[in-house]
N, C-alpha and C positions, 0 to 999 in steps of 0.2 A: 957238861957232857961227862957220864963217866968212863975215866979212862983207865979205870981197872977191867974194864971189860973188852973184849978180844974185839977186832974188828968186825970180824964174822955175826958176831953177836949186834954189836953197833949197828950193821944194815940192816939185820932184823927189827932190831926194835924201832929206826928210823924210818924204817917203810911201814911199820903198824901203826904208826905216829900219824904216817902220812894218809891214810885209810880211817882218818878219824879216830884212830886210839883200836879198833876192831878191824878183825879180819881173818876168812879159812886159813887152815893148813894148807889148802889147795892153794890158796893164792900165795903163800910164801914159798913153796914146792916150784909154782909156775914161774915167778919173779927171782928166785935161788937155784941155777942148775944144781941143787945136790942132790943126793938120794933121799928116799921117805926116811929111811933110818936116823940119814944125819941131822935132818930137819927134825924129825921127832926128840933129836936129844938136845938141838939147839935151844927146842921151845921146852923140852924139861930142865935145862940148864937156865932161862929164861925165869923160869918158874920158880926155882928154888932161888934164886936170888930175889924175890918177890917184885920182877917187874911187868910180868904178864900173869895172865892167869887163862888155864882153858877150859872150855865150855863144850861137854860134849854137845853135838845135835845132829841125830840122825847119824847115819854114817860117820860124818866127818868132825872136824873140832873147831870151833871159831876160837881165834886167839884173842884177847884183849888187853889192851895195855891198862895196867893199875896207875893210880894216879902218880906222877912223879910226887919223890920226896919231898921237892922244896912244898908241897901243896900239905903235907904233913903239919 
């Protein structure tokens, strides 16, 4: 687990973990009471650490988790 990373952050990527490695913004929005804003920079924070990556489609964004490092 890494524990440079804020907790906030941790339930994010544990519940994309948990959705098969993918999943909407809607559904992190739905399962995280925060706002779209905060969500949107969770998963751009997310991103630039290179553990998710997003996919636009249509309207909305599917998250998907990159492969963890031990798999590097």
């Amino acid at each position: 687990k890494d524990t440079s990373l804020p907790e906030d952050l941790q339930e994010v990527v544990a519940f994309i973990s948990e959705q098969h490695g993918r999943t909407t913004q809607k559904e992190i929005r739905a399962k995280f009471p925060q706002s779209e804003a905060k969500v949107s920079l969770m998963i751009a924070d997310l991103e630039k650490r290179g553990l998710v990556k997003k996919v636009k489609k249509g309207r909305g964004n599917i998250i998907i988790l990159n492969e963890t490092k031990e798999n590097a």
